[in-house]
C-alpha positions, 0 to 999 in steps of 0.5 A, spaced: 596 270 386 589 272 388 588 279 391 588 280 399 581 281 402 583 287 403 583 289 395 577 287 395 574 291 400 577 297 396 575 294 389 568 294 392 568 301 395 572 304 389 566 301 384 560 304 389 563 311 390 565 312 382 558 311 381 558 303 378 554 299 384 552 293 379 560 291 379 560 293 386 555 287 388 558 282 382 565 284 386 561 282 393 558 276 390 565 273 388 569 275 394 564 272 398 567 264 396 573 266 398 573 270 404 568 269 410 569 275 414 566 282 411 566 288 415 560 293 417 564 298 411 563 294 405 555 292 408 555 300 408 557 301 401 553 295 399 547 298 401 548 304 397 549 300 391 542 298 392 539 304 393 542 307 387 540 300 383 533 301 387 535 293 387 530 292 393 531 285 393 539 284 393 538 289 399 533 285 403 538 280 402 544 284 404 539 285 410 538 278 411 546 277 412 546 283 416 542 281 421 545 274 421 551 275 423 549 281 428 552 286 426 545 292 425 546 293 433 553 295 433 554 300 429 548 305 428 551 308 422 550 300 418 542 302 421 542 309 418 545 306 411 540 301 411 534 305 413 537 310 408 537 304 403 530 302 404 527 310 403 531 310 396 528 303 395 520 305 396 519 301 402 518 306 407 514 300 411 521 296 411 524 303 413 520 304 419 522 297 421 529 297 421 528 304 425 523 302 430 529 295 432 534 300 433 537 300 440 540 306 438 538 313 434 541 319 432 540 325 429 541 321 422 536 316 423 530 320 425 532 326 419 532 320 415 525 317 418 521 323 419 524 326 411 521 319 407 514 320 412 514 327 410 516 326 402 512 321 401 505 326 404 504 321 411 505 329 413 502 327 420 506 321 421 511 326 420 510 332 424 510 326 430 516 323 429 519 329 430 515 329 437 517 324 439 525 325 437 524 331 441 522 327 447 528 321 446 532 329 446 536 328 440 537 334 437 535 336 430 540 339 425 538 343 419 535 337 415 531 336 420 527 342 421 526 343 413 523 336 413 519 338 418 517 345 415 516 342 408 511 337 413 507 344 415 506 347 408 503 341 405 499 341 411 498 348 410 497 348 418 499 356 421 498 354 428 503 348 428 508 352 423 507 358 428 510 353 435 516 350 430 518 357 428 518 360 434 523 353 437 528 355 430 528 361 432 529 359 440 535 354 438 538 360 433 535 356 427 532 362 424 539 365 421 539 358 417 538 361 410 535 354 408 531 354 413 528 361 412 527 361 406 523 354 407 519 358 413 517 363 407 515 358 403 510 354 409 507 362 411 506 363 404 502 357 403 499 358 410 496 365 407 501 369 411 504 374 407 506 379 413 509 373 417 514 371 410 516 378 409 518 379 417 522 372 415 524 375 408 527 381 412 530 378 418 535 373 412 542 376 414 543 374 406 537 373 400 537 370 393 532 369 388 530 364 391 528 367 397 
């Protein structure tokens, strides 16, 4: 008796979030003769399966099958989850592309996009994208504004640092322990000792960190 789609489905996500995504993809690749339908899910796990194999190649070919069957459109979260597997990958050019095609984008797509361009030193590119996300008004969330921070203090740019910490603390950002703490560190490497004390002072709770 041959196991029902929906076994292989849960095989599939199983091996993935156990950390075994080679078998996850071998599991794919034999429940893929058997069964024509797959849903956004299981592309979800497999796409992290790439990303964790940094296999950019298998992953083109997820994206490729993906698009075919005209799924990217419909469900963000299987975008997000591609973009997120290209970023883990090294190909932030690819991840650019897929962003840039998405009907629709979130928080998560652009903390996503705008994290890559910020770790991999595009720290401009980075810093408008967050413009740009701020003019589509989608608001960011904790990732976002320490990605962007993290922007500023490799640019060591006190004015443009300066404008973000006064829209944390305009938005109620500013008693985020991540945040200010990632402030102290952009005034520090700014020059602006004075300011990372005023922040350090104004943290609720402090570590050593801090």
């Amino acid at each position: 008796l041959l196991p029902s789609h929906t076994s292989w489905i849960s095989l599939i996500l199983g091996y993935v979030n156990s950390g075994d995504p080679d078998v996850a993809l071998l599991l794919y690749e034999n429940m893929s003769h058997l069964f024509a339908h797959t849903n956004c899910y299981v592309f979800i796990a497999l796409l992290k399966a790439c990303g964790q194999l940094n296999d950019l190649e298998r992953g083109s070919e997820l994206h490729a099958e993906i698009s075919r069957r005209g799924l990217l459109n419909e469900h963000l979260i299987l975008g997000n989850t591609l973009i997120g597997m290209y970023i883990k990958c090294g190909s932030l050019s690819r991840a650019k592309t897929v962003f840039e095609k998405l009907s629709m984008r979130d928080v998560v797509s652009w903390t996503a996009i705008i994290g890559a361009h910020a770790d991999s030193s595009y720290l401009q590119d980075a810093l408008e994208l967050f413009e740009k996300m701020q003019h589509e008004n989608v608001e960011p969330n904790e990732i976002t504004i320490v990605c962007v921070l993290h922007a500023l203090a490799n640019l060591r740019d006190i004015y443009q640092s300066t404008l973000i910490h006064h829209y944390v603390a305009h938005y109620g950002f500013e008693m985020n322990h991540h945040i200010a703490s990632t402030l102290i560190d952009v005034y520090g490497k700014c020059g602006n000792i004075n300011e990372a004390l005023h922040v350090f002072d104004m943290m609720p709770v402090k570590n050593v960190v801090a």
